[in-house]
C-alpha positions as CSV (number, residue, x, y, z in Angstrom):
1,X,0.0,0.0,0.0
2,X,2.9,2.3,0.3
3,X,1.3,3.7,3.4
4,X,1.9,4.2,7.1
5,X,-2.0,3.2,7.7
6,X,-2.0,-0.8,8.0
7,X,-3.1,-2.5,5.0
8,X,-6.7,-3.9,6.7
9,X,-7.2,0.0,8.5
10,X,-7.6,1.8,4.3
11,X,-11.6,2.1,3.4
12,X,-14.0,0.6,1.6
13,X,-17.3,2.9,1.1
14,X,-16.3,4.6,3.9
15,X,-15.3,1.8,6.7
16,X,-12.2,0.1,7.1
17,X,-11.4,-3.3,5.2
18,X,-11.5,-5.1,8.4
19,X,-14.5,-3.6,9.8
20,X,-16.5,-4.4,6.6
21,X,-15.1,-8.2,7.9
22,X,-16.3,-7.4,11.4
23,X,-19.5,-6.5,10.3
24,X,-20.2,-10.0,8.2
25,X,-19.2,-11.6,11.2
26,X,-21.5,-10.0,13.3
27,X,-24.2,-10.9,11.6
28,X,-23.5,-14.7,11.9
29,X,-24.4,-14.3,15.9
30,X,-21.0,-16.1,16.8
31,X,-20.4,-16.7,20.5
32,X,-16.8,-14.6,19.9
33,X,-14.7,-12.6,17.4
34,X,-11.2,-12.9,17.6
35,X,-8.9,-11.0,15.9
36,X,-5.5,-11.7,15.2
37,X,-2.8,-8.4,14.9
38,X,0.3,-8.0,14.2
39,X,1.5,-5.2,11.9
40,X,0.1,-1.9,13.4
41,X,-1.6,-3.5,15.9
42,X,-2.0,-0.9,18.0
43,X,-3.9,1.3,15.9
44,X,-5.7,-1.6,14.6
45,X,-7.2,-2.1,18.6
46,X,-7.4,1.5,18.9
47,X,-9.9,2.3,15.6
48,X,-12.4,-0.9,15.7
49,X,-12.2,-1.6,19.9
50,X,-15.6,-2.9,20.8
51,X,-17.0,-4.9,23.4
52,X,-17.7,-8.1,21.4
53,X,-14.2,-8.0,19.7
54,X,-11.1,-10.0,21.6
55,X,-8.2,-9.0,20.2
56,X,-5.1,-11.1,19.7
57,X,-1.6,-10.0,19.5
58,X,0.5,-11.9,16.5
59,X,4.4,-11.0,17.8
60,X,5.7,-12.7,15.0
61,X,4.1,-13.0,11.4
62,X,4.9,-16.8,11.0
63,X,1.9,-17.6,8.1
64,X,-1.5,-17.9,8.5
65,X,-1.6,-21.5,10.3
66,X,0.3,-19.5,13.1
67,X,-1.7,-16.3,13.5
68,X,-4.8,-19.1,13.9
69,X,-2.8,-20.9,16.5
70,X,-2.5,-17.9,18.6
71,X,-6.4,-17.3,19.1
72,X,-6.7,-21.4,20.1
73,X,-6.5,-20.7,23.7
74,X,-9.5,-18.3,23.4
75,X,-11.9,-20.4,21.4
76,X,-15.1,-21.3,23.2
77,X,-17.4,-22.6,19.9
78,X,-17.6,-25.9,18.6
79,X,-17.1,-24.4,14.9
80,X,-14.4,-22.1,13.9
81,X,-15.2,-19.8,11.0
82,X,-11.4,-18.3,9.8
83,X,-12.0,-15.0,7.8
84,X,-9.0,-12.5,6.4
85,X,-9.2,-9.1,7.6
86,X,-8.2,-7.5,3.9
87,X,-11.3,-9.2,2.2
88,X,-14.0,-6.8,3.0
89,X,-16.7,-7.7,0.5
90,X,-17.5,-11.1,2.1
91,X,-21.5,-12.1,1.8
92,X,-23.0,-13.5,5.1
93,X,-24.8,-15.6,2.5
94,X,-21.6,-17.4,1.2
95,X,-20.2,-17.8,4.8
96,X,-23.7,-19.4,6.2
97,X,-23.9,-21.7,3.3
98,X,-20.0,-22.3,3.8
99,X,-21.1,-22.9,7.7
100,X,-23.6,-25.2,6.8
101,X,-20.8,-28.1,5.5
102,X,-19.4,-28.8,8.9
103,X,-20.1,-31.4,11.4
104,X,-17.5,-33.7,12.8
105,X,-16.8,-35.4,9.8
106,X,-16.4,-32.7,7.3
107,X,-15.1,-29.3,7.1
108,X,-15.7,-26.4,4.9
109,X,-13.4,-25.3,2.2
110,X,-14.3,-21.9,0.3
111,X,-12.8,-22.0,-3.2
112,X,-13.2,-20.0,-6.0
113,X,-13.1,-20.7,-10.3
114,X,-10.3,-18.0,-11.6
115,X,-9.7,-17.8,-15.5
116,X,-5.8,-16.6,-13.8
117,X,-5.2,-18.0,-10.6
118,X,-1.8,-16.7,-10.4
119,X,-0.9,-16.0,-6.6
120,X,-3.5,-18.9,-5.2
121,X,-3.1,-21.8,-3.7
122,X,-4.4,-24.8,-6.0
123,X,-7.3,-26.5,-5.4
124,X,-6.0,-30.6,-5.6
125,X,-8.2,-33.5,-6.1
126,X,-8.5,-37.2,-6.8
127,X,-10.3,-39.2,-9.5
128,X,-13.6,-38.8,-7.4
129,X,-13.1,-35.3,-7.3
130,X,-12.6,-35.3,-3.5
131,X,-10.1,-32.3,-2.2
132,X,-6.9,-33.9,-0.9
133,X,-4.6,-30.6,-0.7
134,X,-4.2,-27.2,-1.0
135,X,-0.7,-26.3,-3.0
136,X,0.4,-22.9,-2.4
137,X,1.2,-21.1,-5.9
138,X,5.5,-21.3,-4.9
139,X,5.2,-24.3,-4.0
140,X,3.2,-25.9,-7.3
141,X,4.5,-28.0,-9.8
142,X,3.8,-27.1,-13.1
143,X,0.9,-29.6,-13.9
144,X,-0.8,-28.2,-10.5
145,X,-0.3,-24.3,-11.2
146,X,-2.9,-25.0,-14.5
147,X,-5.4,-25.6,-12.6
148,X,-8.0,-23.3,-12.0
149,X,-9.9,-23.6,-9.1
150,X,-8.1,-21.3,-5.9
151,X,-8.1,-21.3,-2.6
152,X,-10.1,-18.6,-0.6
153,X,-8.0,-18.9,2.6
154,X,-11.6,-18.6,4.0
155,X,-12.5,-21.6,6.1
156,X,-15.0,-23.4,8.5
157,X,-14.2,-26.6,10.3
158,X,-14.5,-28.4,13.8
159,X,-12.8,-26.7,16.7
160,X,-12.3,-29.8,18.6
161,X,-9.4,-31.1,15.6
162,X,-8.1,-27.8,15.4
163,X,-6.3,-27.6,18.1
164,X,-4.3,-31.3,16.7
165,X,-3.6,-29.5,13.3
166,X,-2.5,-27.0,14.9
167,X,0.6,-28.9,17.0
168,X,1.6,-30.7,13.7
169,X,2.3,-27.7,11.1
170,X,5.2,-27.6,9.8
171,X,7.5,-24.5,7.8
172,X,9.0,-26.5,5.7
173,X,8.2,-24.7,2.5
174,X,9.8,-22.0,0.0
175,X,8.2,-19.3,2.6
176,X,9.8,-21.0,5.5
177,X,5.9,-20.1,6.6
178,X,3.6,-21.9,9.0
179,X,0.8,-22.1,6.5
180,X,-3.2,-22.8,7.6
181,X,-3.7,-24.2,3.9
182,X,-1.6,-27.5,5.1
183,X,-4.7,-28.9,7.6
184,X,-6.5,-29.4,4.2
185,X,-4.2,-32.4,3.9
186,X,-4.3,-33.4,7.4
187,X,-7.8,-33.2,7.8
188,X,-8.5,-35.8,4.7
189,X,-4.9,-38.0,6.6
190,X,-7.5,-38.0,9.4
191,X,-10.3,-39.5,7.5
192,X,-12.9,-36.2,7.2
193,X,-14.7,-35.0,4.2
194,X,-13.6,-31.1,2.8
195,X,-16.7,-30.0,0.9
196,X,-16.3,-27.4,-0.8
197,X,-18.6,-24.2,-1.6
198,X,-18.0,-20.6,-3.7
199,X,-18.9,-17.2,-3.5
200,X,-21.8,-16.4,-6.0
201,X,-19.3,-13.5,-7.1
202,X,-15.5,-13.7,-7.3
203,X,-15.2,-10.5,-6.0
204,X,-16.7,-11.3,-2.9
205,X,-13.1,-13.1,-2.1
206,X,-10.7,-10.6,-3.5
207,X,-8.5,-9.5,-1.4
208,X,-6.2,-5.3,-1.8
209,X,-2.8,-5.6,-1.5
210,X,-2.2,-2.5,-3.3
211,X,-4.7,1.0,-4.2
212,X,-5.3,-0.3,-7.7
213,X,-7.0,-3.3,-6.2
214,X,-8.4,-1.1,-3.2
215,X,-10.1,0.9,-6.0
216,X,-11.7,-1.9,-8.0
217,X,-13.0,-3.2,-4.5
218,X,-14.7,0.2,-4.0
219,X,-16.3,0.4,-7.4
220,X,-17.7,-3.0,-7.4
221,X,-18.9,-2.7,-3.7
222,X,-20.5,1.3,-5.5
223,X,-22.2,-1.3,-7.9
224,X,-23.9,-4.1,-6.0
225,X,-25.1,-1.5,-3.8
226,X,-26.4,0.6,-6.1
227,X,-28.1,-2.8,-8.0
228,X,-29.4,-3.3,-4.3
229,X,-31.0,-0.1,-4.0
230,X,-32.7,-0.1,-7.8
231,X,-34.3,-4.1,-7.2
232,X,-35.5,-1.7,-3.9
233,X,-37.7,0.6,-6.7
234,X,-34.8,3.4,-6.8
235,X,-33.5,5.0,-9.9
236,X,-30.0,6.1,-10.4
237,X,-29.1,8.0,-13.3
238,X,-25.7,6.4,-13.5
239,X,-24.9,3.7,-11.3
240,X,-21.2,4.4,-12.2
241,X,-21.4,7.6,-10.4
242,X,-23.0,6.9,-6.9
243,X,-21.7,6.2,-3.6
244,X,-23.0,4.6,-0.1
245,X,-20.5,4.9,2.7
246,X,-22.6,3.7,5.5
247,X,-26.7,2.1,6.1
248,X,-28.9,3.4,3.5
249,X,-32.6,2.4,3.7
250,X,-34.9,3.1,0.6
251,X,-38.8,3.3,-0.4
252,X,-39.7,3.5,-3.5
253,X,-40.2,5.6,-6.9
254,X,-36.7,7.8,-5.4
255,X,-34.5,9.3,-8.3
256,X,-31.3,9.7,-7.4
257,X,-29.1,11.8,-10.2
258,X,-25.1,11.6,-10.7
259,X,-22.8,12.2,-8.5
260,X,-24.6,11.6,-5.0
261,X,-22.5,10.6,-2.1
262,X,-24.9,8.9,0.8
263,X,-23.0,8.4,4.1
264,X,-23.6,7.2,7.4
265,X,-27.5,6.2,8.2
266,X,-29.4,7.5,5.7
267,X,-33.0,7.2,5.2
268,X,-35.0,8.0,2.3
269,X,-38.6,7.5,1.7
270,X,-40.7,6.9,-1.1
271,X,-41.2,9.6,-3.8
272,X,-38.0,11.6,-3.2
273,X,-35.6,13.3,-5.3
274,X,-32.2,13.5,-4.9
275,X,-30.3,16.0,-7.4
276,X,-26.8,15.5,-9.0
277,X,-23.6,16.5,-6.9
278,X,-25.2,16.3,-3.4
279,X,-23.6,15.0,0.1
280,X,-26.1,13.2,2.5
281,X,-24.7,12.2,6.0
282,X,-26.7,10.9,9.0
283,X,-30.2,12.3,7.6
284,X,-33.8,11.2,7.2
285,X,-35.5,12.5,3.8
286,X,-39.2,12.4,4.2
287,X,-42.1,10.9,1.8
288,X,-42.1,13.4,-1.3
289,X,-38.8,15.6,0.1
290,X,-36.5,17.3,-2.6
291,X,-32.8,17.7,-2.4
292,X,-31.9,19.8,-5.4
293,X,-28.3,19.8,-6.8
294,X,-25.1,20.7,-4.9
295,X,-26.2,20.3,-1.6
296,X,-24.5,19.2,1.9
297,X,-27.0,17.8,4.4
298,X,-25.7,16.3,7.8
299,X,-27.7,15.3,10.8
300,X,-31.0,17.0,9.2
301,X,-34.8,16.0,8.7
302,X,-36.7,17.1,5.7
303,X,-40.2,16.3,6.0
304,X,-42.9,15.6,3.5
305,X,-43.0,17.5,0.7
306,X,-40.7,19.8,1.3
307,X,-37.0,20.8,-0.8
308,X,-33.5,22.1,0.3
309,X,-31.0,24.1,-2.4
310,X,-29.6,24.0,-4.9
311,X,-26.4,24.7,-2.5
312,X,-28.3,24.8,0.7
313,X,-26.0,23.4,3.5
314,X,-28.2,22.0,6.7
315,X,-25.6,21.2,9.3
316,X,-26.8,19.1,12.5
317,X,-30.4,19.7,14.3
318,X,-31.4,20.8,11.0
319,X,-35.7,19.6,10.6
320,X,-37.6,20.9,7.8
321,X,-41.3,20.2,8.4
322,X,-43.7,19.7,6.1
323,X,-43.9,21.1,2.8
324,X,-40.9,23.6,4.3
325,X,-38.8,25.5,1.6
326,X,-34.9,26.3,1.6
327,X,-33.1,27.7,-1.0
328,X,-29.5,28.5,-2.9
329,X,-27.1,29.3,-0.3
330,X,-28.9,28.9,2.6
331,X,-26.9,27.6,5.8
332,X,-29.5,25.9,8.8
333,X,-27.6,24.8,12.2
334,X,-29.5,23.4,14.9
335,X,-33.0,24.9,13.7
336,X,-36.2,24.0,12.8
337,X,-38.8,25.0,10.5
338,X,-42.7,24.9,10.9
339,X,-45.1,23.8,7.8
340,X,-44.7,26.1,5.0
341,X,-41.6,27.9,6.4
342,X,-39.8,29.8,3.5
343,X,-36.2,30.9,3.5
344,X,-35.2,31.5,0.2
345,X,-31.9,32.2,-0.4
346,X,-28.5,33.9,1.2
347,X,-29.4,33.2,4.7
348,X,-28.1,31.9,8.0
349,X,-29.8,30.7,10.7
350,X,-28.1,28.8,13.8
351,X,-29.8,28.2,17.1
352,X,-33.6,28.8,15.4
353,X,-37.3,28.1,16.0
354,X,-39.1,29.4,12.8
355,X,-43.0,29.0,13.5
356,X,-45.6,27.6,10.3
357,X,-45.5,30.0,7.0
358,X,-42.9,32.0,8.3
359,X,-40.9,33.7,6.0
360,X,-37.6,34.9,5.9
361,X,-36.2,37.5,3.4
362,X,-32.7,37.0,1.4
363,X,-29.4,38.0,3.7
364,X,-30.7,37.3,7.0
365,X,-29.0,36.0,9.7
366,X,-29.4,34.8,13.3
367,X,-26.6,36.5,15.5
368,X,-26.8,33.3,18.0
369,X,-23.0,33.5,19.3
370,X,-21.7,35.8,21.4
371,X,-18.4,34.5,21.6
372,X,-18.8,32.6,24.8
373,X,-22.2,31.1,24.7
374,X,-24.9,30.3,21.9
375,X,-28.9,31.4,22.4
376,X,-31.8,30.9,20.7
377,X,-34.1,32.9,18.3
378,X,-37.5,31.9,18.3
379,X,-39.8,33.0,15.3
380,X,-43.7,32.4,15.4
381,X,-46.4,31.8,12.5
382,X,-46.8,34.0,9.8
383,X,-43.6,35.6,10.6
384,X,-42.3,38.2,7.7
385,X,-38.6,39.1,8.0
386,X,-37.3,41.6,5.7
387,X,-34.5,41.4,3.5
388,X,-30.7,41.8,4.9
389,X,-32.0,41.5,8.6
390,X,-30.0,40.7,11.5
391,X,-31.8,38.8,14.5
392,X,-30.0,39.3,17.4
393,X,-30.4,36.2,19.8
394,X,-31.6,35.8,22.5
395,X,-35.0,37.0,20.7
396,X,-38.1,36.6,20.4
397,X,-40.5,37.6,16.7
398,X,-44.2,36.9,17.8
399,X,-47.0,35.9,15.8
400,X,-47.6,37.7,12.8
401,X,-45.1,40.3,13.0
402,X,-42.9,42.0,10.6
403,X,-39.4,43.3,10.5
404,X,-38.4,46.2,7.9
405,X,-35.6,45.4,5.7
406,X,-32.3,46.5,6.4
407,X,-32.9,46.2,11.1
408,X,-31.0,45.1,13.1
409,X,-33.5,43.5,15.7
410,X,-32.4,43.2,19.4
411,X,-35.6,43.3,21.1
412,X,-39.1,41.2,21.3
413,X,-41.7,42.4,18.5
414,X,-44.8,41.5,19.7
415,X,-47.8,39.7,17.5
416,X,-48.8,41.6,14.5
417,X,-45.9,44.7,15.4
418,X,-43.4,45.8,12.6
419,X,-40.2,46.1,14.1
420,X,-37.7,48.7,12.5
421,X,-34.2,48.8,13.7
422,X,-32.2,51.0,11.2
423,X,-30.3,54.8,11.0
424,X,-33.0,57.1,9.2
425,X,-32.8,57.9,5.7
426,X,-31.6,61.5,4.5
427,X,-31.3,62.9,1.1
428,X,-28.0,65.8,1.0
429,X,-28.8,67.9,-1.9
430,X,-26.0,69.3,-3.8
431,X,-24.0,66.4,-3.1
432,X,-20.9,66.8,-5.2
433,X,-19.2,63.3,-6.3
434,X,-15.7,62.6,-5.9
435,X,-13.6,63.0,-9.0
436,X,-10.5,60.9,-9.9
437,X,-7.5,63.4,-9.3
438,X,-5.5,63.5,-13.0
439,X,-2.2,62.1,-12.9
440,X,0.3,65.2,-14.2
441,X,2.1,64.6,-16.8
């Protein structure tokens, strides 16, 4: 990777490599998840640290038949499932079915059909087709490097033989490497069955040892997701230029355009629109709701029937109620709007309560931060603010009032009052312009 992050620590749609492999796990209910470090370990513990995670220090990086001989002291179940932390794509579907071949005659053996199988081990088998050994690429002859079926690494087989295996690995190989592929052999020396299954997709087992293949990982990951969200009853422009980084949930009829980045937990419901070149993190889009292009939502609600942007930016606390309206260049942080609230354009408000059918003219802002402390502006219905206002928090704007363009409001303006806060206007006659002074020559 050329890169002082360890290898399983670089991202896939927005999590980790590992913790894509964490995840999977989880969702097979295990009665633990251990996981073996070595290289970075440290920082390894330090990102994914959780309560259900047992983590297992690797001093030496022997092979992998030794980094699975370190967690044996810690395993409690009577099957062992042996995933690889830089393998993040990984269906719970291939591992149950994988699951499903043990007992205590028979392991499981993932393997997968490669048209080039350079770099895996070789799937060997008799005249009955039975596996009898797994022949790392180095290490095959000639005959065995053509064939084409590859070892997975991935693995589920009897914890109470493990342990045995284990004690009898050997090193002697052209890595000088401990390596878990060598049970294979001893298991069918000890009279079991390997039965084999494969991943549905080959790229579920590809593994990144370098950013080319970290990038093809992220575009086909980009791809099943987005074939997930359209069998949902979404449509997306151009599946080629979308991205989930986190738990999206879907109704249906949603158009999403190009360019759409959806992160963290998302939820959209049916009949929204989603314009090209906007960020969604950590926000819930209502039935109907309209994100139009080029905007940056985080931590915000938009209700039914009501649209954000283009270019609006709704930071954290942001909630839109129904049928509410925000426009180009409009920044929300921490408020909410009532039914029918309008704020069209150029405007900031932070710390705000904005009553139904408010609206708020073009280059207003809430003044909500003092430089110590934050307070709270609280707007009622059928509020009119002017243009180019500035709402000095705390405040209050009742019911039905108004504020003149161009104030500066400090004070409460009570139901139905205009409130003017501005320097009067005069008119200077004879008012003489100033003229650009000629250079001399």
């Amino acid at each position: 990777m050329r890169s002082a992050l360890p290898k399983v620590l670089h991202p896939v749609a927005g999590n980790s490599m590992l913790g894509h492999v964490i995840h999977s796990a989880r969702q097979l209910q295990p009665q633990g998840i251990h996981v073996v470090i070595g290289h970075g370990a440290e920082r390894v513990r330090e990102q994914l640290a959780a309560d259900d995670l047992n983590f297992i220090l690797q001093d030496q990086q022997l092979g992998t038949g030794h980094a699975v001989a370190q967690a044996i002291p810690a395993l409690t179940a009577d099957t062992v499932l042996v995933l690889y932390g830089d393998v993040p794509l990984i269906e719970v579907e291939t591992l149950q079915r994988l699951l499903a071949k043990v007992s205590e005659q028979q392991l499981g053996l993932l393997t997968v059909n490669l048209d080039d199988p350079t770099g895996y081990g070789r799937i060997v088998r008799d005249g009955q087709g039975q596996v009898t050994a797994i022949v790392e690429h180095k290490d095959a002859s000639d005959a065995q490097k053509a064939i084409n079926e590859g070892n997975t690494g991935i693995l589920a087989l009897p914890a109470a033989r493990l342990a045995d295996w284990m004690g009898r690995l050997s090193n002697n190989n052209a890595q000088g490497e401990y390596y878990l592929t060598d049970v294979i052999a001893m298991a069918v020396a000890d009279g079991l069955v390997v039965a084999t299954e494969q991943p549905h997709d080959p790229m579920e087992v590809q593994g990144a040892n370098d950013r080319r293949q970290l990038a093809e990982l992220e575009r086909h990951y980009q791809l099943r997701e987005g074939r997930r969200l359209m069998a949902l009853g979404v449509t997306l422009r151009d599946p080629a230029r979308f991205d989930v980084r986190g738990e999206v949930t879907v109704g249906r009829d949603v158009l999403i355009d190009v360019n759409v980045i959806l992160e963290g937990k998302v939820v959209i419901e049916d009949d929204v629109q989603i314009g090209p070149n906007c960020v969604i993190k950590n926000s819930t889009l209502r039935k109907g709701a309209v994100v139009k292009a080029n905007s940056h939502l985080e931590g915000a609600v938009l209700g039914e029937g009501s649209d954000a942007g283009p270019f609006a930016r709704l930071r954290p606390g942001s909630v839109l109620e129904a049928k509410a309206h925000v426009g180009n260049f409009v920044e929300l942080k921490n408020a909410h709007l009532g039914e029918g609230a309008k704020v069209g354009h150029l405007t900031y408000l932070g710390d705000a309560e904005v009553g139904a059918r408010t609206n708020i003219g073009a280059g207003t802002i809430t003044c909500n931060y003092d430089g110590a402390n934050k307070f709270k502006t609280l707007m009622g219905e059928d509020v009119f603010i002017g243009s180019n206002n500035s709402l000095v928090a705390p405040l209050e704007i009742k019911d039905g009032a108004t504020t003149a363009a161009g104030s500066t409001i400090t004070q409460t303006v009570e139901e139905k009052q205009l409130g003017v806060a501005r320097a009067r206007q005069r008119n200077i006659d004879g008012w003489k312009r100033p003229e650009k002074i000629k250079k001399a020559e």
